[in-house]
C-alpha positions as CSV (number, residue, x, y, z in Angstrom):
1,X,-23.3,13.7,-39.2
2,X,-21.0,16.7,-40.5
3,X,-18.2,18.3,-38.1
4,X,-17.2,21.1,-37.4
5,X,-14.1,23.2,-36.3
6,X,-13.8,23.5,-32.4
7,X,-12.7,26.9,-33.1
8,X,-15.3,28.2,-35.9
9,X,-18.4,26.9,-36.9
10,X,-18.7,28.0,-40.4
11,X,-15.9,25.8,-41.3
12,X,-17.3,22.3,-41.5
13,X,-16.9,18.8,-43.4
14,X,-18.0,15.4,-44.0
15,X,-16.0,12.8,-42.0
16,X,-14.2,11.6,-45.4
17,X,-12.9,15.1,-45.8
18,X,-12.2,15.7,-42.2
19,X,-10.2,12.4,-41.8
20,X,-8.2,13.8,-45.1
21,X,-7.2,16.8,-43.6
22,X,-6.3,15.7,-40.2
23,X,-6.6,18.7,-39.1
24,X,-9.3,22.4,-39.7
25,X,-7.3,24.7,-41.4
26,X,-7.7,27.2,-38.8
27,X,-5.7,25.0,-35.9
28,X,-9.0,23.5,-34.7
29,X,-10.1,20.0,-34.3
30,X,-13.0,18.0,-36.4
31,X,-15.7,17.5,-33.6
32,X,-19.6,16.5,-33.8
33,X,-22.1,18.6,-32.3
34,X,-23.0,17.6,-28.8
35,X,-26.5,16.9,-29.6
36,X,-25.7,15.1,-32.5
37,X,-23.9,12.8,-30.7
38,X,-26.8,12.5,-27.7
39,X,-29.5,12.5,-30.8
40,X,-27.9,8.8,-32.1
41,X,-27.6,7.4,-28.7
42,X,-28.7,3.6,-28.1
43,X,-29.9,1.2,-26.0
44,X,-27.0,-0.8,-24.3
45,X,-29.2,-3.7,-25.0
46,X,-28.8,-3.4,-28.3
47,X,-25.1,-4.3,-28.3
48,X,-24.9,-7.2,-25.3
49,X,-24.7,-10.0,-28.0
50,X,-22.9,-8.0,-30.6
51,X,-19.4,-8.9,-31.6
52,X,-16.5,-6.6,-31.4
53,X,-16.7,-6.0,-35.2
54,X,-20.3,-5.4,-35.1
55,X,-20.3,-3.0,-32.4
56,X,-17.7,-0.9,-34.3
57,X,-19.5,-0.8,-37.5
58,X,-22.8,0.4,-35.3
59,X,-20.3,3.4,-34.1
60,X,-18.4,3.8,-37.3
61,X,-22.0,4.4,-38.9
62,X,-22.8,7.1,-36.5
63,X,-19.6,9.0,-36.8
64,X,-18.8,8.0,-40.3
65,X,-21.9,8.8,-42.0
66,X,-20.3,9.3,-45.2
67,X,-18.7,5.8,-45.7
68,X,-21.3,2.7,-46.9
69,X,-22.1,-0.3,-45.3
70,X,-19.8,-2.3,-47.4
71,X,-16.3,0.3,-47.2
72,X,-17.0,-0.1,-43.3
73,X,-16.8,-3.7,-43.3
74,X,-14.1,-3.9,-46.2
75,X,-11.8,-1.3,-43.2
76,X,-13.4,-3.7,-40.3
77,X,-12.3,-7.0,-41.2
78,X,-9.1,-5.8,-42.7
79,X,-7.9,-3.8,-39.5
80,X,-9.2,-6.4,-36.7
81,X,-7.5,-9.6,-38.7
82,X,-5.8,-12.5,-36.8
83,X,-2.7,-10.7,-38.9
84,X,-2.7,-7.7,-36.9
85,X,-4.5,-9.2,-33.8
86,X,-3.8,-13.0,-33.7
87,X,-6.0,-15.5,-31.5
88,X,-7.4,-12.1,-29.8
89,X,-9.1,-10.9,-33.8
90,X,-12.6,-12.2,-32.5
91,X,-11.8,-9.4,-29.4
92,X,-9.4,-7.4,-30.2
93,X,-9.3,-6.0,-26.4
94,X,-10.2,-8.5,-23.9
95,X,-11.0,-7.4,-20.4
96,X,-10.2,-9.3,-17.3
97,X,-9.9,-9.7,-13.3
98,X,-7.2,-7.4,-11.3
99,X,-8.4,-7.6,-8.0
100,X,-11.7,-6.4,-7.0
101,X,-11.4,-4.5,-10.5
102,X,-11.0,-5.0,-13.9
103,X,-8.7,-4.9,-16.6
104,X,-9.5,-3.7,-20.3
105,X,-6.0,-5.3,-22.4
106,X,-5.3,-3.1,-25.2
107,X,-2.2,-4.1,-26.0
108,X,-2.5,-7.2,-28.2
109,X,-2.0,-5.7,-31.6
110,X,1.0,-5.8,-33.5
111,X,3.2,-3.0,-31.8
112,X,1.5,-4.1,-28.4
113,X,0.1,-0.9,-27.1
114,X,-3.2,0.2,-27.3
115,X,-2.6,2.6,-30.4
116,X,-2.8,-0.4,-32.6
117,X,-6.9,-0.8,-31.9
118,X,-7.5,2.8,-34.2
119,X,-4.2,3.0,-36.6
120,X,-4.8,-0.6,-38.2
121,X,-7.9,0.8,-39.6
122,X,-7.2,4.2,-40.1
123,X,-5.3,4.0,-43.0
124,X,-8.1,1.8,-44.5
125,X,-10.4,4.6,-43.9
126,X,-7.8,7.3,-45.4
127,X,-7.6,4.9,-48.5
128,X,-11.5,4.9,-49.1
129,X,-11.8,8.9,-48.5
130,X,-9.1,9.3,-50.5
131,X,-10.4,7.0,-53.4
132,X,-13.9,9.1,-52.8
133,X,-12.4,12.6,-53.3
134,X,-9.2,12.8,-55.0
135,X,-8.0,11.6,-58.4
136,X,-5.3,8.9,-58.9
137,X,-2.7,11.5,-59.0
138,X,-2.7,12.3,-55.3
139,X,-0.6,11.3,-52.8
140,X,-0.8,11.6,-49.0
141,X,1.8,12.4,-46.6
142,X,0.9,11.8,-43.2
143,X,2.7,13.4,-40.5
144,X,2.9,12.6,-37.1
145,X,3.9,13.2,-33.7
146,X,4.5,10.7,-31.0
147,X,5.5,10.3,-27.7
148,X,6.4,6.4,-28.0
149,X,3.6,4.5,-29.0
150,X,1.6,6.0,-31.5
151,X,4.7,6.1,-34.1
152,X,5.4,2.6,-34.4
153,X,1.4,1.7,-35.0
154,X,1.2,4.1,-37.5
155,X,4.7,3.3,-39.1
156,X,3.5,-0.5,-38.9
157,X,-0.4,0.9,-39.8
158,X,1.0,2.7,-42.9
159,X,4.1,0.5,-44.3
160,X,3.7,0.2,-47.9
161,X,0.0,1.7,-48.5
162,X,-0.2,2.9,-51.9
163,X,0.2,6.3,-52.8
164,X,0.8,7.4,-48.9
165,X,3.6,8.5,-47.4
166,X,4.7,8.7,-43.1
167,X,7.4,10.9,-41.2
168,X,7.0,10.4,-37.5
169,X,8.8,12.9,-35.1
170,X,9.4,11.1,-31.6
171,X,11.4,13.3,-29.0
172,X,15.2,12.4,-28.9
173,X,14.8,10.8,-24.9
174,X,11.4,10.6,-24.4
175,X,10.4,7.6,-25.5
176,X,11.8,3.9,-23.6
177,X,14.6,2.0,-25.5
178,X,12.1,-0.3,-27.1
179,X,9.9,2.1,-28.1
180,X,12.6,3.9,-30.2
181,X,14.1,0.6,-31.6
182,X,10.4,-0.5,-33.0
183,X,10.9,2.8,-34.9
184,X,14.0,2.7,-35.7
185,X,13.7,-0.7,-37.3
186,X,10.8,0.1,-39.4
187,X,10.0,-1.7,-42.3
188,X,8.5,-0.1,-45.5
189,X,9.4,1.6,-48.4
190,X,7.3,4.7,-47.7
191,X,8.1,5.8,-43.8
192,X,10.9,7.7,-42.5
193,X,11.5,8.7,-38.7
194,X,12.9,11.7,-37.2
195,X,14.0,12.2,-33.7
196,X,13.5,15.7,-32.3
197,X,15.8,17.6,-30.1
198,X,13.1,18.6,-27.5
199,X,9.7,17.0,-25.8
200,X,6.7,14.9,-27.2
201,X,4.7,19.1,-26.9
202,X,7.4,20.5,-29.0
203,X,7.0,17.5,-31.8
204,X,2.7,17.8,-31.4
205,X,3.3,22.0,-32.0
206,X,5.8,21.1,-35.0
207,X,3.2,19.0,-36.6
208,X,0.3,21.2,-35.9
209,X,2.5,24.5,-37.0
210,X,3.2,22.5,-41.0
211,X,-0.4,21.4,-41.4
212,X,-1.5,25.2,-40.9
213,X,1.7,26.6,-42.5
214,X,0.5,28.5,-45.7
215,X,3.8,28.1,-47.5
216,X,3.7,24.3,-47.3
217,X,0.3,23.9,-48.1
218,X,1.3,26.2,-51.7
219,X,3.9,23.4,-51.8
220,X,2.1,20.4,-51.1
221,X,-0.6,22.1,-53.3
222,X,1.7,22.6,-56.6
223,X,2.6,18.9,-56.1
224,X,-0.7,17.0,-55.3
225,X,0.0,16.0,-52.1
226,X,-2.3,16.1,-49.2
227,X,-1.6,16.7,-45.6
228,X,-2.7,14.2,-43.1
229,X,-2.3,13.2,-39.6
230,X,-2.3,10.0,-37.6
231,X,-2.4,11.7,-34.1
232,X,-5.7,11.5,-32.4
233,X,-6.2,15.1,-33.7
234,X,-7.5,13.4,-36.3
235,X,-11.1,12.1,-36.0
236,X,-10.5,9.0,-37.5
237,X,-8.1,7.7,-35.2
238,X,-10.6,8.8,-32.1
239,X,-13.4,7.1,-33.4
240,X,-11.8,3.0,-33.4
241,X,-11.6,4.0,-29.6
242,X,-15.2,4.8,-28.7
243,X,-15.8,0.8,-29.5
244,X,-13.6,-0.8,-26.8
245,X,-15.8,1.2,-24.0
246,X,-18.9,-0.3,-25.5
247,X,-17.7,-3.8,-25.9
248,X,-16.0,-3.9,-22.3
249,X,-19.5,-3.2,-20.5
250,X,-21.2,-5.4,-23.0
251,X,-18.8,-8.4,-21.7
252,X,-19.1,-7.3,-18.3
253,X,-22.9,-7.5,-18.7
254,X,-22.6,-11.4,-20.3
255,X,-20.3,-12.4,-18.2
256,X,-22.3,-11.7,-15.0
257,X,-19.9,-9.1,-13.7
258,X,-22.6,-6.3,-13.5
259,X,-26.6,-6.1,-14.5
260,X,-27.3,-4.2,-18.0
261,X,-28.0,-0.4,-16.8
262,X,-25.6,-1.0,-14.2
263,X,-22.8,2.1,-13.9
264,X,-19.2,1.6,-13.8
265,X,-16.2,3.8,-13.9
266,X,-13.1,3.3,-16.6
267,X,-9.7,4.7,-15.1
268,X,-7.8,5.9,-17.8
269,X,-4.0,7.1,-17.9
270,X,-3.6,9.9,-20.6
271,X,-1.8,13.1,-21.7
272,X,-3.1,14.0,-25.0
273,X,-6.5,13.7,-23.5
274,X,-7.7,11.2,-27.0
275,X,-8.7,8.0,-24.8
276,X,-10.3,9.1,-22.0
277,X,-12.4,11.4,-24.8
278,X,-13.1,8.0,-26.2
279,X,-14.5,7.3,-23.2
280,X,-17.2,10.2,-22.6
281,X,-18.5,10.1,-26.6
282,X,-18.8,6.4,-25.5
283,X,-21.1,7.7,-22.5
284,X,-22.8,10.4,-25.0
285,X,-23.8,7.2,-27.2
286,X,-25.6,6.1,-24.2
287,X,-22.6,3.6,-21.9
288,X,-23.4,3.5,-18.6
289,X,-20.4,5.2,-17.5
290,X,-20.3,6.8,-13.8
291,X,-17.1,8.4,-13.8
292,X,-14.4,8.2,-16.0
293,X,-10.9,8.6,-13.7
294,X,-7.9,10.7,-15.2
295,X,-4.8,8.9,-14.5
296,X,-1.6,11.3,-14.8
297,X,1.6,10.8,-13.8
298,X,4.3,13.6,-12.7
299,X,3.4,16.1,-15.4
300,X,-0.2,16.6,-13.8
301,X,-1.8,19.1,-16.0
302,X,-4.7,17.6,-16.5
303,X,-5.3,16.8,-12.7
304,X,-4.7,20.7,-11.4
305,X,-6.8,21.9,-14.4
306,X,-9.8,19.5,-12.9
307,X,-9.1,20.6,-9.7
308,X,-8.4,24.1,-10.2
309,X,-9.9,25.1,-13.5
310,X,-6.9,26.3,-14.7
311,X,-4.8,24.8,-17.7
312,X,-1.4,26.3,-17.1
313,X,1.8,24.2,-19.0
314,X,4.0,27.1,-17.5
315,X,5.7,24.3,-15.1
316,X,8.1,21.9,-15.1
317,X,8.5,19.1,-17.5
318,X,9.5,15.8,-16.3
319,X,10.8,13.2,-17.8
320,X,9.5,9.5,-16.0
321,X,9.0,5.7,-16.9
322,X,5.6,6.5,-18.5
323,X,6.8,8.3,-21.1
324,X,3.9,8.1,-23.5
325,X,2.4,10.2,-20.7
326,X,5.2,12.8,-20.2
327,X,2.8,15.6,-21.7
328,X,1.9,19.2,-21.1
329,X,-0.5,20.2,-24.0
330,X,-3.3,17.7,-24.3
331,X,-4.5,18.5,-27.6
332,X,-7.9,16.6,-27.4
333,X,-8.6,18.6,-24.3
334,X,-10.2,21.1,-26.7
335,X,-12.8,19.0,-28.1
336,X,-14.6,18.2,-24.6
337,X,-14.5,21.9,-24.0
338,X,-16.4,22.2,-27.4
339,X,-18.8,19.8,-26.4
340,X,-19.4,20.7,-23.1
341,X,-19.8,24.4,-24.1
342,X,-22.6,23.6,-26.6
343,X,-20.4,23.5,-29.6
344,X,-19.3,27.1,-28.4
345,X,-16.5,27.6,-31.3
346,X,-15.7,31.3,-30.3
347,X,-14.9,30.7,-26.5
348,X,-13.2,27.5,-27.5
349,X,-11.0,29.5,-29.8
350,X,-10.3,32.4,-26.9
351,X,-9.3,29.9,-24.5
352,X,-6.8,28.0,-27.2
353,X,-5.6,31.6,-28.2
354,X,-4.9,32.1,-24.2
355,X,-3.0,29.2,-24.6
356,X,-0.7,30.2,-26.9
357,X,0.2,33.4,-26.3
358,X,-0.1,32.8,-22.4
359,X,0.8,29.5,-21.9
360,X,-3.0,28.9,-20.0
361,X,-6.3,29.0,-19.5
362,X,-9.0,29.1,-16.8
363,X,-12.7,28.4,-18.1
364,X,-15.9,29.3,-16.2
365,X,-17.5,27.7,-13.4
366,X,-20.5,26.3,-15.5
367,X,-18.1,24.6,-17.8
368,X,-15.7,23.3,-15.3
369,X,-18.9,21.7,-12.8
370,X,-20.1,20.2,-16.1
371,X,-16.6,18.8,-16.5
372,X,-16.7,17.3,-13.0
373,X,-20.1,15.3,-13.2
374,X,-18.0,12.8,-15.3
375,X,-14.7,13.0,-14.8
376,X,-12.4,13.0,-11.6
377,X,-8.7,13.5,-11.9
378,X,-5.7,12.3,-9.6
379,X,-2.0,11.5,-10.0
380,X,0.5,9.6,-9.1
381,X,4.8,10.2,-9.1
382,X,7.5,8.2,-10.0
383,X,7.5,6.2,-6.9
384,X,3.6,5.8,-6.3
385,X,4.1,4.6,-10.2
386,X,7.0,1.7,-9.1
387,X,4.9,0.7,-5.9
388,X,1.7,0.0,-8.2
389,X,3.9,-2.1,-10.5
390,X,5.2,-4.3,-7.1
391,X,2.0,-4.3,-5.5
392,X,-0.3,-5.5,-8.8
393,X,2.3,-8.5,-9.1
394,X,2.4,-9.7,-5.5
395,X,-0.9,-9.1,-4.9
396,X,-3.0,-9.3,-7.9
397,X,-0.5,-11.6,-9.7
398,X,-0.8,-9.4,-13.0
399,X,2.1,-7.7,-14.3
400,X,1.6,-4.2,-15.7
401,X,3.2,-1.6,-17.2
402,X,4.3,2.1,-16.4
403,X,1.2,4.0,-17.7
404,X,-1.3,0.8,-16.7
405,X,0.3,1.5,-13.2
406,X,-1.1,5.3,-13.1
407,X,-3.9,4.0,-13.8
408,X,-3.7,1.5,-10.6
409,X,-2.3,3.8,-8.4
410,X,-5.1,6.8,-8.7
411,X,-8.0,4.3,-8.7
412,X,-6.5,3.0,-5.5
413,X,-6.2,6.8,-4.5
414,X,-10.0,7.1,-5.4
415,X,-11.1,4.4,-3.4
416,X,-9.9,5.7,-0.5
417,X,-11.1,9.3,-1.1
418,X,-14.7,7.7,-1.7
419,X,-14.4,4.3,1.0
420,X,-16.7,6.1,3.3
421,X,-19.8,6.6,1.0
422,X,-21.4,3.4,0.5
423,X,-23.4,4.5,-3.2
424,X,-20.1,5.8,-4.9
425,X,-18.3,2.6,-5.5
426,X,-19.0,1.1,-9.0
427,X,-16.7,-1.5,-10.8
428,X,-14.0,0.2,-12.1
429,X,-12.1,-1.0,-15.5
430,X,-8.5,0.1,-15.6
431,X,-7.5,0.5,-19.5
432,X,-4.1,-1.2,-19.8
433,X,-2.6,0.5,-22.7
434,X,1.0,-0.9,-23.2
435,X,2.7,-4.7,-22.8
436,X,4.8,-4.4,-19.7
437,X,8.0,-5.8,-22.2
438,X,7.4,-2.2,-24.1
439,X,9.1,-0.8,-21.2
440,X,10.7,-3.4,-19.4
441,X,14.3,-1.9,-18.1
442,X,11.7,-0.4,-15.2
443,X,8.8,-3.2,-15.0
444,X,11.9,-5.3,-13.7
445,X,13.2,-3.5,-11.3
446,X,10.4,-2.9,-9.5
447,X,9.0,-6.6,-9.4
448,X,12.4,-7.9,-8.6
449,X,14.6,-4.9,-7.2
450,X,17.2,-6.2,-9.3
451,X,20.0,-3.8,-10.7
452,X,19.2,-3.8,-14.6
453,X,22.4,-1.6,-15.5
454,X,24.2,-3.9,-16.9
455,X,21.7,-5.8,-18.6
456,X,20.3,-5.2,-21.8
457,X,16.2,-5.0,-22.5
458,X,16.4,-8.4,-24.1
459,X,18.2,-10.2,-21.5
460,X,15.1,-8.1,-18.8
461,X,12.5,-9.7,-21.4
462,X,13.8,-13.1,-20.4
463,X,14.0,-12.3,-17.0
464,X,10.5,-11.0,-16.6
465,X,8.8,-13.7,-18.6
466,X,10.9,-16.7,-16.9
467,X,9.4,-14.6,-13.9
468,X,5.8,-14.2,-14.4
469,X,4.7,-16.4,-17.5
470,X,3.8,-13.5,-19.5
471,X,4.3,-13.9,-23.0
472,X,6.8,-11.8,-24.6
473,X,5.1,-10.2,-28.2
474,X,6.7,-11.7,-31.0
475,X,6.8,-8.0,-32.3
476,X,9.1,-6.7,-29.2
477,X,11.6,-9.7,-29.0
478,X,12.3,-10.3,-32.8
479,X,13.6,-6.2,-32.4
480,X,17.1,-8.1,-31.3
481,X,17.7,-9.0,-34.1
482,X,16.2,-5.8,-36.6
483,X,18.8,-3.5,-38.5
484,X,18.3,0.1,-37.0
485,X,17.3,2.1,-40.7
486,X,16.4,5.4,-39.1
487,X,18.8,7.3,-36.4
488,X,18.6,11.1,-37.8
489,X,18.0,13.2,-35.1
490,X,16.9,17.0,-35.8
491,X,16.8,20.7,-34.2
492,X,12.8,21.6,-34.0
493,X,13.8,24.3,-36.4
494,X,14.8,22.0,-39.2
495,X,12.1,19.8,-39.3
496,X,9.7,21.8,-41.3
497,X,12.6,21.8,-44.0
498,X,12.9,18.4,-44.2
499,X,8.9,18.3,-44.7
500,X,9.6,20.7,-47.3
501,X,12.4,19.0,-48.7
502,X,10.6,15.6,-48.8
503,X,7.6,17.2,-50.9
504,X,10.0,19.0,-53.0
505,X,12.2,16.2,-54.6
506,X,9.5,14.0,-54.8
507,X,10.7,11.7,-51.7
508,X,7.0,11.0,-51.6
C-alpha cells in the first residue's frame, strides 16, 4: 500500500519513508487511497478468536506493507509487554460495562492515557525504517506537539532509543498539573521539554511550520539528522489505533454482548480528529460500525463544522478541565476529507489553504452528507462535563475522567435526540482515554463537592481512591516524589531557534 500527500498526489511513499518523515513536505498528511483501504477489507469473522497482538499485526500488514512479518512482531511484542502494559499486555485495552453501554479502557499503559496504545510501538517502527533506509550515521529528532497526553508517552515511548532524539512543546497552562509534572520529570538522556507561551494550535502550527521550514531542513540536512513527528500527523502513530476498534467488537461478539454482523456505535471525545479517524479506517477495513459519535467539549469546532459544514477557528478559545481537548485546528480532519473526496488532493489543498489564510472552510454538500452517514457530532460545556463525572459515579459506579465525561455526556445527548426511533439504538462503546488520577484536582470535586484548594493532587489521589477503589497508576503517584528536570518555558517565536540551536551544537 503506498501513500500519498492529502494535498498532492504526485508526492507519494512507502510507509517506512512516510513514518520517517512524519510529515509530506508540502504540509500535507501521509494517507492511503480510499479504495485501497476498502480493497483489503475483511471478514469480522476472521478476527473473533484473534488476540490483541494478532489482530494488530493483520492491520499493521495492511497499512505497513513495507515492514516483514518478523520486524512486525519484533515492534508487537516489544510495544504491548507486561513492561509497558502490565497484567492488561494479553489486552492491552479492555472494554467493560457503564450502564446500558460500554466502556473501551485505554488508559492502562505506562503514562495512563490512551496515547500509550500507538507511541510504545512507534518508536519500534521508526527504528526498523530507519535501519531500512538510512546509514548508521543518522540521527532522528522527533518533534512534537502536545496538548497533555501525547508528550509524556512519547517522552516515556522515546527515553533512551538509540540514535533518536525528542523535544516536546506543551502549552504553558493547558495541560492539568499532572500532566505537566509527568513531563517535567522525564527520564532519559535524549528528551528535552519546552513549554510554550500560547495554546496546544499554536504548538501543532510551530511543529508543522519547522518540519516544512527550508532553512532547517538545509540544517538538519548538513548534519544528518532527520525530522520526525510523534503527533498523529504521523501515520504510524494512527495506525496502532485502528486495532483497539477491531478487538473491542471482536470481545463484544465472544462475550455475548452483540451477534457478529451486529452494528454498534463508538463515542469518541477528540480535538485533533486522530482517534475517531482510527475509528472510520476501522469501519473501511470492514467493522461493523453504525455511527461513530464526536465528543467535544467547549471549543466545539468539530460539532458546528458537522452541523454547519463550515470549519471556522475564528472564535473563542477556551480553556476547560479536558484539556487534551481544548483544540481549534484538528489536524487529522484533513485526511477524512481526502478520503471521502476520492483521494481529491487539489480540493483538499484549496480548503487547507482557506484555512490558513482565512482561518475556515466550508466544503460541498456531497462531501459533507458523505461525512454524515458515519459520523454525528454533539458537545458538551464545562458543567454538562462535571454533571457526567457525578452522575457515571453514583449511578454507574465507574469513575471517569474529564474527556471520558464528553464522551458520556453527548452519548447521553444522542440518546435522547434518537429515543423515539426504535431501529437507531445500537450498543454504543464510549472510548475512555485518560485515568481519572491524570486530572484529578476536578474528578474530586465533582464526585465529592469538596473544596480541593488547599489540597494538593497527591493528597486528591488518596482521597479519590480511598473513595472509589480505583487504583491509582504506579506511574502518576510515584511523580511525588520525581525531581522536576525540565521548567523552560518559551515565546512561540523562539522555539524554532532552539530547534536550530539543538541541531547546531550537536545537542542531538
Amino acid at each position: 500500500m503506498k501513500l500519498f500527500s492529502t494535498r498532492n498526489l504526485n508526492i507519494e511513499a512507502m510507509p517506512k519513508t512516510a513514518i520517517l518523515k512524519g510529515l509530506s513536505d508540502d504540509g500535507g498528511l501521509f494517507c492511503p487511497k480510499i479504495e485501497d483501504i476498502t480493497s483489503s477489507a475483511f471478514n469480522i469473522e476472521s478476527m473473533l478468536d484473534l488476540s490483541y497482538k494478532d489482530i494488530a499485526k493483520k492491520v499493521f500488514k495492511i497499512f505497513l506493507s513495507d515492514f516483514s512479518e518478523e520486524e512486525l512482531k519484533i515492534a508487537i511484542d516489544g510495544a504491548y509487554s507486561k513492561e509497558n502494559f502490565g497484567s492488561y499486555s494479553d489486552v492491552v485495552t479492555p472494554i467493560t460495562k457503564i450502564g446500558e453501554s460500554f466502556i473501551l479502557e485505554l488508559y492502562h499503559g505506562p503514562t495512563s492515557a490512551f496515547k500509550d496504545v500507538a507511541l510504545t510501538i512507534l518508536p519500534r517502527f521508526l527504528s526498523i525504517a530507519s535501519k531500512s533506509n538510512f546509514d548508521e550515521q543518522n540521527k532522528i529528532y522527533i518533534l512534537t506537539a502536545t496538548s497533555g497526553d501525547t508528550g509524556k508517552a512519547a517522552l516515556s515511548g522515546f527515553k533512551d532509543v538509540p540514535d533518536t532524539f525528542i523535544t516536546v512543546f506543551y502549552p504553558t497552562d493547558g495541560v492539568s498539573n499532572i500532566q505537566k509534572l509527568q513531563m517535567q520529570t522525564s527520564e532519559g538522556n535524549n528528551v528535552s521539554v519546552i513549554a510554550v507561551n500560547g495554546n496546544f494550535d499554536d504548538c501543532q502550527r510551530l511543529v508543522k511550520e519547522i518540519y516544512t521550514d527550508k532553512d532547517i531542513a538545509r540544517i538538519a540536512l548538513e548534519s544528518k539528522v532527520l525530522l520526525s513527528s510523534a503527533n498523529s500527523i504521523n501515520i504510524g502513530r494512527l495506525v496502532p489505533q485502528i486495532v483497539y476498534y477491531i478487538y473491542s467488537y471482536a470481545r463484544l461478539v465472544k462475550d455475548g454482548h452483540i451477534k457478529s454482523g451486529d452494528k454498534i456505535n463508538f463515542v469518541v471525545p477528540t480535538g485533533n480528529f486522530g482517534d475517531i479517524l482510527a475509528g472510520f479506517l476501522a469501519k473501511l477495513l470492514g467493522t461493523p460500525v453504525d455511527k461513530l459519535i464526536i465528543a467535544s467539549n467547549s471549543n466545539n469546532v468539530l460539532t458546528d463544522f458537522v452541523n454547519t459544514g463550515v470549519y471556522n477557528k475564528n472564535r473563542e478559545f477556551y480553556k476547560t478541565i479536558s484539556p487534551s481537548m481544548d483544540i481549534l485546528v484538528s489536524s487529522n480532519l484533513e485526511r477524512l476529507l481526502f478520503l471521502l473526496s476520492g483521494n481529491d488532493a487539489n480540493y483538499v489543498k484549496s480548503l487547507m489553504d482557506d484555512l490558513n489564510k482565512k482561518g475556515m472552510y466550508k466544503i460541498d454538500d456531497g462531501l459533507l452528507s458523505k461525512i454524515r452517514e458515519t459520523f454525528v457530532a454533539y458537545y458538551a460545556d464545562e458543567n454538562e462535563c462535571k454533571r457526567a463525572i457525578k452522575e457515571a459515579f453514583t449511578k454507574d459506579s465507574r469513575l471517569i475522567d474529564t474527556h471520558t465525561a464528553i464522551a458520556y455526556a453527548c452519548l447521553n445527548k444522542y440518546s435522547i435526540d434518537h429515543s423515539h426511533i426504535t431501529y437507531a439504538f445500537k450498543p454504543s462503546v464510549i472510548l475512555s482515554t485518560a485515568s481519572p488520577y491524570k486530572f484529578v484536582k476536578s474528578v474530586l470535586p465533582c464526585v465529592t463537592g469538596v473544596n480541593i484548594d488547599k489540597i494538593d493532587d497527591f493528597e486528591c489521589m488518596e482521597r479519590l481512591h480511598k473513595l472509589s477503589n480505583e487504583p491509582i497508576p504506579e506511574g502518576l503517584s510515584a511523580l511525588k516524589d520525581k525531581k522536576i528536570r525540565f521548567d523552560t518555558t518559551l515565546d512561540y517565536n523562539k522555539c524554532k531557534s532552539f530547534v536550530i540551536d539543538n541541531i547546531n551544537k550537536g545537542n542531538l
